[in-house]
N, C-alpha and C positions, 0 to 999 in steps of 0.2 A: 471420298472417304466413307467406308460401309462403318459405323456401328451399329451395336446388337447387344439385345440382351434375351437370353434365353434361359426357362425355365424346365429343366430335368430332372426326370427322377435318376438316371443312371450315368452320371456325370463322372467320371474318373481323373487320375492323376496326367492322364495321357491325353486331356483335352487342352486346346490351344486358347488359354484365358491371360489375357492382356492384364485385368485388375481381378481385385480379390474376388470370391466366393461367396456369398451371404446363402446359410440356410433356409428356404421358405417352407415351412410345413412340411418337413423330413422329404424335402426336392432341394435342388440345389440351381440356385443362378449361377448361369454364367454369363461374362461380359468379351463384349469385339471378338469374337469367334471368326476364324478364317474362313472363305467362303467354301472351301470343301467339309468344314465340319459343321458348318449351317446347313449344307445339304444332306447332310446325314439327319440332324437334328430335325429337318422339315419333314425328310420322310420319314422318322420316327414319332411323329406326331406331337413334337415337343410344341409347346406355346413360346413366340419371341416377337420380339420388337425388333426392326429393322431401322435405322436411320442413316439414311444417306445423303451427306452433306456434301453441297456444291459438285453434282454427280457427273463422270465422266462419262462416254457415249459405252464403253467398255461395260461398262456397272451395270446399266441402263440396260443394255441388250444380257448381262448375266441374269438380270431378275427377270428379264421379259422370259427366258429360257425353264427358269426358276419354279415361276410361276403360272408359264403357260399365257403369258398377257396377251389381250387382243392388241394389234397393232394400232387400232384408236391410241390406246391408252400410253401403247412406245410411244406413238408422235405426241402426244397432250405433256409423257415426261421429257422428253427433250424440246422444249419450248418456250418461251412462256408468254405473255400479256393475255392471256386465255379467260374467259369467265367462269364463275364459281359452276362446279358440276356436278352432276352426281350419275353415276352410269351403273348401272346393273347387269353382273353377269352371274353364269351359275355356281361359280367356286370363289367368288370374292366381289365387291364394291368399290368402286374409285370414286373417288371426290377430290373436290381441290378448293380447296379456304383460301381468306385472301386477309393477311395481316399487314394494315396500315404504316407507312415510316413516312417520316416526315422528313425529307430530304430541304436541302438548302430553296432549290429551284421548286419546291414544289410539294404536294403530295403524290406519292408512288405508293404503290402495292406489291407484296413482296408472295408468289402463290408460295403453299403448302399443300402437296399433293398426299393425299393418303390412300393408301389399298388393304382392306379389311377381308380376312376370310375366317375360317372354321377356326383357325387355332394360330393364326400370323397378324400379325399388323405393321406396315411399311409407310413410312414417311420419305418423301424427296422434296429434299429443298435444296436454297442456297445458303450459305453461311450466314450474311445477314438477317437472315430470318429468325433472330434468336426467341421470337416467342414460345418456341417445340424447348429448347434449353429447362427451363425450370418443370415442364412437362414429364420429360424424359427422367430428369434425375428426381422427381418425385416417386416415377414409376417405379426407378432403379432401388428407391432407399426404404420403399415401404413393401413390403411384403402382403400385406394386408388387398395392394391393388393387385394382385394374380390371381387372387379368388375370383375377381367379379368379370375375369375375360378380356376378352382384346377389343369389346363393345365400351369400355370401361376408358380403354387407351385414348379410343378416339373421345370419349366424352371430354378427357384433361384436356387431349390436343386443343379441340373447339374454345375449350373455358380459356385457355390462355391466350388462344387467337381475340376471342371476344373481349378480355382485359385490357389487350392494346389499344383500343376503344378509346377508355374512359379517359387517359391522361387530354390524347386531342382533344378530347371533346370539352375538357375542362380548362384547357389552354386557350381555345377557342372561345368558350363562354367568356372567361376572363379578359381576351384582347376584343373581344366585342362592348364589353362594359366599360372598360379603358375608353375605346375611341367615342362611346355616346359620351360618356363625361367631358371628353377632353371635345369633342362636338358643342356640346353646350356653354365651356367656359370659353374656350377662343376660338369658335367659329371652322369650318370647313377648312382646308389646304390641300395642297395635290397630294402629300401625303396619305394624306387621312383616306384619301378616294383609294389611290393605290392598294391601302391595306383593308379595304374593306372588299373590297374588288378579290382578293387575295383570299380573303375567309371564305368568300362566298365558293370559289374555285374550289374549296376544299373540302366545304360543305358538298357540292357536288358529288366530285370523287368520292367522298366517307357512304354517299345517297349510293351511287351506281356502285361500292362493293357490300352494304348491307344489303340493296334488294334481292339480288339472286342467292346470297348468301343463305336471307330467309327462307327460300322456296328450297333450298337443297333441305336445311333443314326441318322443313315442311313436311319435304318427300320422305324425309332419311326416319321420320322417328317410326312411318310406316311397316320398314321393313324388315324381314325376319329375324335377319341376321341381327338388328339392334334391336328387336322389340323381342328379345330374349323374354324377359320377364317385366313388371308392373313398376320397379324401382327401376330398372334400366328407362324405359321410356319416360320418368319422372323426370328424369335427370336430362335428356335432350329436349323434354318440352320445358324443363326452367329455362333450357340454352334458348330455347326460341323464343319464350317470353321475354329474355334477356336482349335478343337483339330486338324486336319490337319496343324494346322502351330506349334502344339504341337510335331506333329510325325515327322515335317520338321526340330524343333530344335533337338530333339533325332536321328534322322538322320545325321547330319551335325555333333553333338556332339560325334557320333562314328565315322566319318569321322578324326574327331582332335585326338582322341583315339588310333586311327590306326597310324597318325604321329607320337603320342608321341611315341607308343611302336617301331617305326620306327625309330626314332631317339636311341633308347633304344637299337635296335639291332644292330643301326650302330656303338655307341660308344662300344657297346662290341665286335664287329667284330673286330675294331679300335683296342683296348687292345688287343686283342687276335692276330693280325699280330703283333703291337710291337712286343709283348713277342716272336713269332717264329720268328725275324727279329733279334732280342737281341740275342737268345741262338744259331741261325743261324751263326752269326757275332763270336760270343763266340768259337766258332767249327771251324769257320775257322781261328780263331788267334791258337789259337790250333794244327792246322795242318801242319805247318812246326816242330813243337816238336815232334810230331806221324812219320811224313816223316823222320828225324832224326833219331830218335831213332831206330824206324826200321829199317833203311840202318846197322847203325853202329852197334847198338847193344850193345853199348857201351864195347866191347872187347878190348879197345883199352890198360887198363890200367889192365895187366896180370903179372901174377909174371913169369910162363912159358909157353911159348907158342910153338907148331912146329914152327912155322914162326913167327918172331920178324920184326915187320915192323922199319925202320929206324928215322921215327921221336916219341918221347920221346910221352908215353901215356898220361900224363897229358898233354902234347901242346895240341895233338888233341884233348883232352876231352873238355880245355878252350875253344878250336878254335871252336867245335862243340856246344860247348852253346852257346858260341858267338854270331852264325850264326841263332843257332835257337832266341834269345831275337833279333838279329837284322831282321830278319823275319817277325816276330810278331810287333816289333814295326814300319816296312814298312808297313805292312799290315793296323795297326791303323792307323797312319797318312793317308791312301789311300783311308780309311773307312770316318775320319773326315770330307779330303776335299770334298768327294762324297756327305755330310751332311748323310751319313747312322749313323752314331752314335752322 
């Protein structure tokens, strides 16, 4: 699905407009324009926004036509799992931003492809990629953004890519400080690993699509086409500031990550000396009954023997438990008061 919004001065009755008209500055918007009266409109040098949702191969090779695209850029829009880019050509710039969704199974990235030139700007995506949604209908409702250009388009585009951001990153903060609490009050579980395990994976993901993302934006505030003027580059160096302090929270938040499994490791270290401290203790209550027994042998209580020792077998057998439960229970009391058990 192609939507458009295009800004004319010579806009008539006889143009093919899906929703109303709004005046901008004695020009007139139009909206969803058919693709023969967008090419009229392109080579009349009108200014428009192109959005094409969930694009078919069709579309795809209309705008390559359209717009003359290098075939890089056909194969990058019919694609995807691609990293963030930014390509330079002489009559427009491709780029491709990557907004974060948090799927059931995971973190995914959802690309946004855009193509900048003189007087056009084109977005392709997929439908779920609603971050361009509030983007687009700000562009559509304010008049105000056609004065500043189609350098101006992309700067929304980016901002609301960039906003998708902060909820993970706050969600994340928050199930992090969840699981240290819940670490500290009743101890480690396979749970706890699992979702911590989980954050970190996410952490990840959020690291490998902020970095290139930063270095597009790096390249991008360089160049002609956006470094129109002094306030245009103000405005994509806040976006890069803005993710810099994006990769400074994803930073910090594997920092907390490394504690929790830290804490993770200690409580099971912890478990793990008990228990050899427990079977330890265990072994040594034990060892006067092995020491016993082995001297004696328990021989004591024979019917014949060569050598009949003079006190009665059963004394010494009682005398020889005796010793070993009084043993054993010195040994506990020795253990208690030390606080080892």
């Amino acid at each position: 699905m192609i939507r458009s919004l295009v800004l004319t001065p010579n806009a008539d009755a006889s143009a093919d407009v899906v929703s109303e008209e709004a005046p901008v500055n004695a020009m007139i918007l139009l909206r969803n324009l058919t693709q023969e009266n967008l090419e009229i409109r392109l080579s009349e040098g009108c200014t428009m926004w192109l959005d094409i949702v969930t694009p078919e191969e069709k579309e795809i090779h209309w705008l390559e036509r359209l717009l003359q695209l290098s075939p890089n850029v056909v194969s990058d829009l019919l694609r995807e799992d691609r990293r963030p880019t930014l390509l330079v050509y002489p009559r427009y710039l491709f780029l491709s931003l990557f907004q974060p969704y948090a799927h059931p199974n995971g973190l995914v990235s959802k690309e946004i492809h855009c193509i900048i030139g003189d007087h056009f700007y084109v977005t392709v995506r997929q439908a779920d990629a609603n971050a361009l949604e509030e983007a687009y209908n700000r562009v559509s409702q304010n008049p105000d953004s056609w004065q500043r250009g189609v350098a101006y388009f992309l700067y929304i585009t980016a901002q609301h890519i960039i906003d998708t951001y902060y909820p993970l990153l706050d969600r994340i903060s928050n199930q992090l400080n969840g699981l240290e609490e819940k670490l500290m009050t009743n101890g480690a579980d396979v749970q706890a690993q699992k979702s911590v395990y989980r954050v970190k994976q996410h952490l990840i993901g959020l690291r490998q699509m902020i970095a290139p993302q930063r270095e597009v934006l790096s390249n991008l505030i360089g160049e002609q086409r956006i470094s129109t003027n002094e306030d245009t580059r103000d405005l994509f160096r806040h976006l890069y500031e803005r993710l810099l302090g994006i990769y400074d929270v994803i930073d910090s938040q594997r920092d907390l990550t490394n504690s929790v499994m830290e804490i993770i490791g200690t409580q099971e270290a912890r478990k793990t000396g008990e228990a050899v401290s427990r079977l330890t203790i265990f072994s040594m209550v034990f060892l006067p009954f092995t020491f016993f027994v082995g001297l004696f042998q328990l021989n004591f209580v024979t019917i014949a023997e060569p050598m009949i020792l003079p006190i009665n077998g059963l004394v010494m057998l009682i005398t020889v438990a005796l010793l070993m439960i009084a043993s054993g229970a010195a040994m506990l009391i020795f253990f208690r008061r030390r606080g080892w058990v």
